[in-house]
C-alpha positions as CSV (number, residue, x, y, z in Angstrom):
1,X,6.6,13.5,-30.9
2,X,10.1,13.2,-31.9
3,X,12.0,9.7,-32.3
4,X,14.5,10.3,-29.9
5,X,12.1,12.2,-27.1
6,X,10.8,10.1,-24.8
7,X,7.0,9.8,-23.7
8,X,5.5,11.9,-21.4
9,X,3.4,10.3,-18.5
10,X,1.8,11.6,-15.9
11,X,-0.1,9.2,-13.3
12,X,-3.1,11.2,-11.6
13,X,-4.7,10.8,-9.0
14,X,-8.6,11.3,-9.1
15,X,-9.7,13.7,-6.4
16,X,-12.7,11.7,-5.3
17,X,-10.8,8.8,-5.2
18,X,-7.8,9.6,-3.4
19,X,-10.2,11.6,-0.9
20,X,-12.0,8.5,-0.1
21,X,-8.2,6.6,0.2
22,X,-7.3,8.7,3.4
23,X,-5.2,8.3,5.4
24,X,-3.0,6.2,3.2
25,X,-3.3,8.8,0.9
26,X,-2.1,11.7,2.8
27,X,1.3,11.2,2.4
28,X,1.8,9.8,-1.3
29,X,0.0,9.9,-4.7
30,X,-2.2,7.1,-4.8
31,X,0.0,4.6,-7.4
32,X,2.4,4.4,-4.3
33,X,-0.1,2.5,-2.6
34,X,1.2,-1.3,-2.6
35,X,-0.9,-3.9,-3.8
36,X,0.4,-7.5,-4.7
37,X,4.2,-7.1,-4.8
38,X,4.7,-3.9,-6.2
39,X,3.2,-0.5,-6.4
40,X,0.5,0.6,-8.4
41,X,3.1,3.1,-9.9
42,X,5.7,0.3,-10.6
43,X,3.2,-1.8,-12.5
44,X,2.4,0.9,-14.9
45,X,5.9,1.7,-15.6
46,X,6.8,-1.5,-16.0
47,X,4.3,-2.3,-18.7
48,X,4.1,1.3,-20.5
49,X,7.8,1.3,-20.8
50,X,10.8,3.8,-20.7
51,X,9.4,7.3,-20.6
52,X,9.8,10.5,-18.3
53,X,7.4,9.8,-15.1
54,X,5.7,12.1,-13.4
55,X,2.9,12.2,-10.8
56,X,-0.5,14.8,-10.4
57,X,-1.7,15.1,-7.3
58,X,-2.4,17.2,-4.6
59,X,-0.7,20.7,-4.5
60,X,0.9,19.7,-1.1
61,X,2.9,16.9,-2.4
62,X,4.7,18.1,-5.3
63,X,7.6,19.2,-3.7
64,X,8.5,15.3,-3.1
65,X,6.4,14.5,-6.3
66,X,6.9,17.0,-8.8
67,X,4.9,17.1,-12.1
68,X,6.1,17.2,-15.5
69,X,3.8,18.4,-18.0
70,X,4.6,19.0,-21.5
71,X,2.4,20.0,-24.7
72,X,1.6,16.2,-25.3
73,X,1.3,13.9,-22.3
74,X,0.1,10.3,-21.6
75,X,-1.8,10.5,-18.3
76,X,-3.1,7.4,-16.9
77,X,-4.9,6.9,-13.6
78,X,-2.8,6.0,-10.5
79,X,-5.6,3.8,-8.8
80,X,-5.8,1.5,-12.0
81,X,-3.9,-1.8,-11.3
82,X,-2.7,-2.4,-14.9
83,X,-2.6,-5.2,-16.5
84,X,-0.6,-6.3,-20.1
85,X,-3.9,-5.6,-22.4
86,X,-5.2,-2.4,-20.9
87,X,-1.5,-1.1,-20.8
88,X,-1.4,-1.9,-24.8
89,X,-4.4,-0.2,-24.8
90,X,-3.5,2.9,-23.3
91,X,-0.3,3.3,-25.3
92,X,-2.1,2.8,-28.3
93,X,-3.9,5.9,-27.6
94,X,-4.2,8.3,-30.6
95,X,-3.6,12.6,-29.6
96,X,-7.1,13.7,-28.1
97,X,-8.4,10.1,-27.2
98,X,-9.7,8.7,-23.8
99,X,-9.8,5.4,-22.5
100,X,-12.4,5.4,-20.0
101,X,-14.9,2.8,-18.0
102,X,-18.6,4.7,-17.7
103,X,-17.8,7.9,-16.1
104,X,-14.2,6.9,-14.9
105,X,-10.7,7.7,-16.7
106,X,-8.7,5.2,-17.0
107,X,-6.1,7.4,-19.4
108,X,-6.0,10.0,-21.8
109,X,-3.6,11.1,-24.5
110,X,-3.2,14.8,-24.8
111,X,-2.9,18.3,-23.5
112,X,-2.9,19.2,-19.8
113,X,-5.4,22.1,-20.7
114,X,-8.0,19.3,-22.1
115,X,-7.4,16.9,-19.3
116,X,-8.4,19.3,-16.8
117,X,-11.6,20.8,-19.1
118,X,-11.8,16.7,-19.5
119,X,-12.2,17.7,-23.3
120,X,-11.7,14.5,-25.4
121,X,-12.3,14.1,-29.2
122,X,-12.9,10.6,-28.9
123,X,-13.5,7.9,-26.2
124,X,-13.2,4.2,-26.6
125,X,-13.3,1.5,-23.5
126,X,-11.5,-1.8,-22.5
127,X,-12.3,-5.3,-23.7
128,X,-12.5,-6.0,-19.5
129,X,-12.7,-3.6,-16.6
130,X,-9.7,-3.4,-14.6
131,X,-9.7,-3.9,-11.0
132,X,-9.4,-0.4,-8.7
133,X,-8.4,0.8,-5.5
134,X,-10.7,3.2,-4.4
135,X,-11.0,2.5,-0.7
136,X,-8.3,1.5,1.7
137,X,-10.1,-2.0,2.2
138,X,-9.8,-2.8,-1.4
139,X,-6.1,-3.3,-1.2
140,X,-6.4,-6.5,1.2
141,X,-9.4,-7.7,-0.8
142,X,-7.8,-7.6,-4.4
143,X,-4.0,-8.4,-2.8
144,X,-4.1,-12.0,-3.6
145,X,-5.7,-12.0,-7.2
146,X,-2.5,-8.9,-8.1
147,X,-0.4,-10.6,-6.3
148,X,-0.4,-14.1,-8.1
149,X,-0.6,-11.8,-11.6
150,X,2.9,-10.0,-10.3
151,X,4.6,-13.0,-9.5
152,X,3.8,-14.3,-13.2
153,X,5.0,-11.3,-14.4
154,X,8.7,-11.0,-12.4
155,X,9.3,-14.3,-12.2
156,X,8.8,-15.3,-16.2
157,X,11.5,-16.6,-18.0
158,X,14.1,-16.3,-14.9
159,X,15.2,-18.9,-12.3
160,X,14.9,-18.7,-8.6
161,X,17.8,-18.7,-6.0
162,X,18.0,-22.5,-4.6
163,X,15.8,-23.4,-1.6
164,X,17.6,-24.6,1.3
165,X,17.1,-28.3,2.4
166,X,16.3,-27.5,5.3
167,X,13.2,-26.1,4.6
168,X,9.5,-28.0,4.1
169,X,7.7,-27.1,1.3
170,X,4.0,-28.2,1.0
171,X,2.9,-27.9,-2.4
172,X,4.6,-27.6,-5.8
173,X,8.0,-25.7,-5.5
174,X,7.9,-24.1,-8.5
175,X,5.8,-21.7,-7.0
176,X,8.6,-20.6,-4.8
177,X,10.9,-17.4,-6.0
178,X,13.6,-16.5,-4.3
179,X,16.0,-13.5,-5.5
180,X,19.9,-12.9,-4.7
181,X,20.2,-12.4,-1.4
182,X,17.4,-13.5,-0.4
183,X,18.1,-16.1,2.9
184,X,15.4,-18.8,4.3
185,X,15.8,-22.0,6.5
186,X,14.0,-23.8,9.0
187,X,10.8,-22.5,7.8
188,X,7.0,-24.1,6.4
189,X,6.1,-23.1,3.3
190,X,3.1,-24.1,1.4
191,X,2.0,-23.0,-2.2
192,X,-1.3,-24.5,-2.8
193,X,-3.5,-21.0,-2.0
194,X,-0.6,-19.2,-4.1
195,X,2.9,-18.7,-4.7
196,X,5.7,-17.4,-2.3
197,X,7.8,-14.4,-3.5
198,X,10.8,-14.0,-1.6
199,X,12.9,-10.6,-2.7
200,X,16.8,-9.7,-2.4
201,X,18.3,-9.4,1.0
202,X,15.0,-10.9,2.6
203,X,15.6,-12.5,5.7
204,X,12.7,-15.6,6.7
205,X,13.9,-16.7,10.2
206,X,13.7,-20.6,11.0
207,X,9.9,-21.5,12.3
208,X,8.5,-19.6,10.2
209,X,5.0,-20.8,8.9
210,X,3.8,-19.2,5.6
211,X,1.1,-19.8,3.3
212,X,0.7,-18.0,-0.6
213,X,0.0,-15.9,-1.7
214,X,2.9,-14.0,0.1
215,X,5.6,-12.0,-0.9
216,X,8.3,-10.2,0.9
217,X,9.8,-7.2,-0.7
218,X,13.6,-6.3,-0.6
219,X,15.3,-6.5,2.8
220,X,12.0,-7.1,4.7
221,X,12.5,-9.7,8.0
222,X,10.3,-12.6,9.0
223,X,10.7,-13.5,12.6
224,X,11.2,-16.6,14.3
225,X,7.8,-18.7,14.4
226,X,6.0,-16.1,12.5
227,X,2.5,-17.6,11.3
228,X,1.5,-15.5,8.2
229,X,-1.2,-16.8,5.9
230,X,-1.9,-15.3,2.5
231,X,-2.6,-13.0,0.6
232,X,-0.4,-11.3,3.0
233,X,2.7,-8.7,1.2
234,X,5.9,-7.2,3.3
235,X,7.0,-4.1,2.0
236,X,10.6,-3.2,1.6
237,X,12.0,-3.4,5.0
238,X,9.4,-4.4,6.9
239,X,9.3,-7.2,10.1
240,X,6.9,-9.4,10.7
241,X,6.3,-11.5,13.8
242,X,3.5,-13.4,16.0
243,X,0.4,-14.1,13.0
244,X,-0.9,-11.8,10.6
245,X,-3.4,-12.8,7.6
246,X,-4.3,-11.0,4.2
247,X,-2.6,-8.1,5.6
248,X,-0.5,-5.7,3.0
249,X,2.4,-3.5,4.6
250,X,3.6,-0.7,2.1
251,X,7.1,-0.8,3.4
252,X,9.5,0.4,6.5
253,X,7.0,-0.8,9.1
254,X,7.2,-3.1,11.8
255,X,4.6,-5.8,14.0
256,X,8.3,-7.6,15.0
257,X,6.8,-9.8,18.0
258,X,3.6,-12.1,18.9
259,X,-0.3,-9.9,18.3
260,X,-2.6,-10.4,15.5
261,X,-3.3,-8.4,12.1
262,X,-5.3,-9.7,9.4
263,X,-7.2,-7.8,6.6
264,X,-5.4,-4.8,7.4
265,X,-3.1,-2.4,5.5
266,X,-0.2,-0.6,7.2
267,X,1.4,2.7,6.0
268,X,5.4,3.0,6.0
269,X,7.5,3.7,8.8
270,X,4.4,2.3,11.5
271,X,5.2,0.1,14.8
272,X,3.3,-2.2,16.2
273,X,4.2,-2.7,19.8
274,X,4.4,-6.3,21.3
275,X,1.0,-7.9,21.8
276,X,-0.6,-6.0,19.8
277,X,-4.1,-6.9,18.3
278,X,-6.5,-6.2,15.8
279,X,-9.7,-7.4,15.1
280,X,-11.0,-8.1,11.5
281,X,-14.6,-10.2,12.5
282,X,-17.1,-8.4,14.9
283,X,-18.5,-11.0,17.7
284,X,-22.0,-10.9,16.2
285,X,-21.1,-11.7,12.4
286,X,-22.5,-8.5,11.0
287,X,-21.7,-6.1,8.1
288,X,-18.6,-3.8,9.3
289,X,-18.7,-0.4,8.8
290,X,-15.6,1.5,8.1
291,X,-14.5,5.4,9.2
292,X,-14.9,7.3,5.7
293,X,-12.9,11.1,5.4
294,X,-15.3,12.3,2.6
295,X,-18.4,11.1,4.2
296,X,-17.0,12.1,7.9
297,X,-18.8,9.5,9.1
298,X,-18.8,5.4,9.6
299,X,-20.1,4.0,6.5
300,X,-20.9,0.5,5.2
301,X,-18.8,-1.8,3.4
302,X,-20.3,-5.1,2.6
303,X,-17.4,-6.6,4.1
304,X,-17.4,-9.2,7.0
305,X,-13.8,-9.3,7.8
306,X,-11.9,-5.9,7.9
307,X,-8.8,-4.9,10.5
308,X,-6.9,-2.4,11.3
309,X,-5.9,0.8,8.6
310,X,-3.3,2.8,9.9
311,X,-1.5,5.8,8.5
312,X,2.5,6.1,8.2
313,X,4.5,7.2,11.3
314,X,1.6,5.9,13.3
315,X,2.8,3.6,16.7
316,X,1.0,1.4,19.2
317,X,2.3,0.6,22.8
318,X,2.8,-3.0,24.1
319,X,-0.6,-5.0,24.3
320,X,-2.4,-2.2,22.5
321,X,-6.1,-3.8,21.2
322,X,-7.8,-2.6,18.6
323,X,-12.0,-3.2,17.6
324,X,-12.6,-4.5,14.4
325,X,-12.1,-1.9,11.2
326,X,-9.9,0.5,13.0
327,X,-9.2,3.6,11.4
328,X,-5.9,5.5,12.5
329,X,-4.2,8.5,10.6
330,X,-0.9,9.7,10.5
331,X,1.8,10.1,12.9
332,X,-0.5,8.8,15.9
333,X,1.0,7.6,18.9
334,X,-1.4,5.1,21.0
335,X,-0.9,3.2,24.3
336,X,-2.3,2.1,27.5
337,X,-5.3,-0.3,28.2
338,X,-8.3,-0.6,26.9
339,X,-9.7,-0.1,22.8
340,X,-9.3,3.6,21.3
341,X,-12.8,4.1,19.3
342,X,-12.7,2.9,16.1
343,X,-11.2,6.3,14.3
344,X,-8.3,8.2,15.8
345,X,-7.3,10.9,13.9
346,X,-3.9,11.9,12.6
347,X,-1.4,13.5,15.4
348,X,-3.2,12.3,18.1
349,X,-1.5,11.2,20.7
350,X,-2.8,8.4,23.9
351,X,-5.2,5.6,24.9
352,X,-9.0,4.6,25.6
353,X,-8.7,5.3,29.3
354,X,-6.8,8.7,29.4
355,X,-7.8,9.9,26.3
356,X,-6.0,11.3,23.3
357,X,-4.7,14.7,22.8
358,X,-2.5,16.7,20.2
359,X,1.2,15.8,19.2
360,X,3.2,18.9,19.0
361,X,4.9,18.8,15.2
362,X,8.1,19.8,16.0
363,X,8.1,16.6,18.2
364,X,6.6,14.4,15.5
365,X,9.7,15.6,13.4
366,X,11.9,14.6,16.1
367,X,10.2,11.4,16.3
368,X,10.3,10.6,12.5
369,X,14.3,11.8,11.7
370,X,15.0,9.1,14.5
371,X,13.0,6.5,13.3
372,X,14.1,6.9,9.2
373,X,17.6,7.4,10.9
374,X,17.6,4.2,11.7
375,X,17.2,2.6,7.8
376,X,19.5,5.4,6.9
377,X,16.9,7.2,5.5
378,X,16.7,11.1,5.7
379,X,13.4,13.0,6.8
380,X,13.9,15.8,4.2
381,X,12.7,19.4,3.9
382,X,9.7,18.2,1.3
383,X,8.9,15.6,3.9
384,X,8.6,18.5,6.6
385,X,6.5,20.3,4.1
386,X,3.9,17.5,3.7
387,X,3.7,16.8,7.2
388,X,2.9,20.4,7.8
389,X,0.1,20.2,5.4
390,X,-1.5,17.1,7.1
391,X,-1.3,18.6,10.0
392,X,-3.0,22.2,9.4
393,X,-6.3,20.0,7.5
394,X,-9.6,20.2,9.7
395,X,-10.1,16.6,8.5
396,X,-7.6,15.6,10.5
397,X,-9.5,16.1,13.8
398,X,-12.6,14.4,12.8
């Protein structure tokens, strides 16, 4: 490669994997999936350095992700978290080699032709396995350990914004970041589960009680009286209200008033209605299983806590309740009494007691252009062209 070219990297997503990821897959390659503070995508860049980024995915998305290929690429796998050793690791790569742990690849330095014929010349393996996200529920499960690792990582070597008097802090304040902008008072915070991230613009209304780990990404809102406990992340733009526990929102989404949410993870540009509720323990303690789109069926998890997973552009009414390990696609609308099974597919629009039925897509597009509208963001052609997609997959219904 020549001195003054810039690397070529391509984050992939594996098919399997990002399969078993629906429905927060649908709409994004999988390293846009938000886990501790940042993406999956942002943690790679910001250890494998300047380079030309590009993402490998399904055909579907590549009109809002395009891929870049060239003779000699870097490709690394977008449901890797990263971490400082395995990124040294992977750039230290030689032309033809794979880094890979048993029968999964991690990254691989050469030709798009031998990637896809997954022809390597040699293969070597990390000193320690990194952590993955191949189901939705891993997110909330490994949000706290990433999290406490990305705040190590943006906040080294840099000082926070000054804390307000008139806050209280329980536990040791140096464990509290603020960045410009950022604006807090009246509120609890305690550091001894983990530290408290709080990111430009951010907005943490007086009576707010939060325990780390927690971080709020840029311009997110924090309402008055909130009771978050960790590991619990806001995306960008996102308000919080009433309680919510180990919950991760990817950004642009809103549970703005009193309900419960805890080990759940929200899509962009969701609402939660007022009152609204999710369980994450079934009443009789057991294993939960959890709606699966490869297997197209409820499979088990080993977990004992799991909430609600919801798909962007997906909305519940006031008072909506949800059982424990809800599953709901994209651009669903429910409302009304009583608790929708545990799986409502993408597009579906209504409640328990009247049932659900389709939503027409040209009113979804209505629906969405109003809602981005409103954080001045524009619902583009590409983002018509995805939706489309979603919307003509059988998987959808099921």
């Amino acid at each position: 490669m020549p001195a003054n070219m810039k690397r070529n990297i391509i984050i992939f997503d594996d098919t399997e994997v990002r399969r078993h990821l629906l429905p927060l897959s649908y709409t994004r390659p999988v390293a846009l999936l938000r886990v501790g503070i940042t993406t999956i995508d942002e943690k790679w860049r910001s250890m494998l350095g300047e380079a030309t980024y590009s993402y490998l995915s399904v055909p579907y998305l590549k009109g809002k992700y395009p891929l870049r290929a060239r003779r000699d690429n870097l490709l690394v796998a977008g449901h890797v978290i990263p971490t400082p050793a395995l990124a040294e690791q992977v750039l230290q790569l030689k032309h033809g080699e794979a880094l890979m742990v048993g029968e999964d690849l991690i990254a691989f330095n050469g030709s798009a032709q031998d990637f896809d014929n997954r022809h390597w010349q040699k293969v070597v393996y990390p000193e320690v396995k990194p952590d993955m996200i191949t189901r939705p529920y891993h997110i909330f499960e490994l949000n706290g350990k990433v999290l406490k690792a990305d705040f190590e990582r943006l906040t080294a070597g840099r000082t926070s914004q000054p804390l307000s008097e008139s806050n209280t802090v329980i536990g040791d304040p140096s464990r509290i970041f603020l960045e410009p902008g950022a604006w807090v008072e009246g509120a609890f915070l305690n550091t001894h589960e983990g530290p408290i991230y709080i990111g430009h613009d951010v907005e943490v209304m007086e009576g707010s009680m939060i325990r780390g780990a927690f971080a709020a990404c840029s311009h997110a809102k924090v309402k008055l009286g909130a009771k978050i406990y960790g590991a619990t992340t806001l995306g960008p733009y996102c308000k919080v209200g009433g309680e919510v526990e180990n919950t991760v929102m990817i950004g642009y989404s809103n549970k703005a008033h009193d309900g419960f949410i805890g080990d759940a993870v929200i899509g962009e540009w969701c609402n939660l209605g007022g009152g609204t509720t999710a369980s994450d323990l079934k009443n009789d303690y057991s294993e939960i299983k959890v709606w699966d789109y490869v297997e197209q069926r409820f499979v088990r998890t080993g977990l004992q806590f799991c909430g609600l997973i919801m798909g962007d552009h997906s909305k519940t009414g006031v008072n909506s309740m949800f059982n424990t390990a809800t599953v709901v696609g994209v651009g669903a609308n429910i409302h009304g009494a009583g608790f929708p099974r545990n799986f409502v597919g993408s597009f579906q629009e209504g409640s328990a007691t009247a049932g659900f039925k389709d939503v027409p897509l040209q009113a979804f597009f209505a629906i969405a252009e109003r809602v981005m509208a409103r954080r001045n963001v524009q619902f583009t052609d590409a983002d018509r062209d995805i939706f489309t997609a979603i919307y003509n997959l059988k998987e959808r219904y099921k």
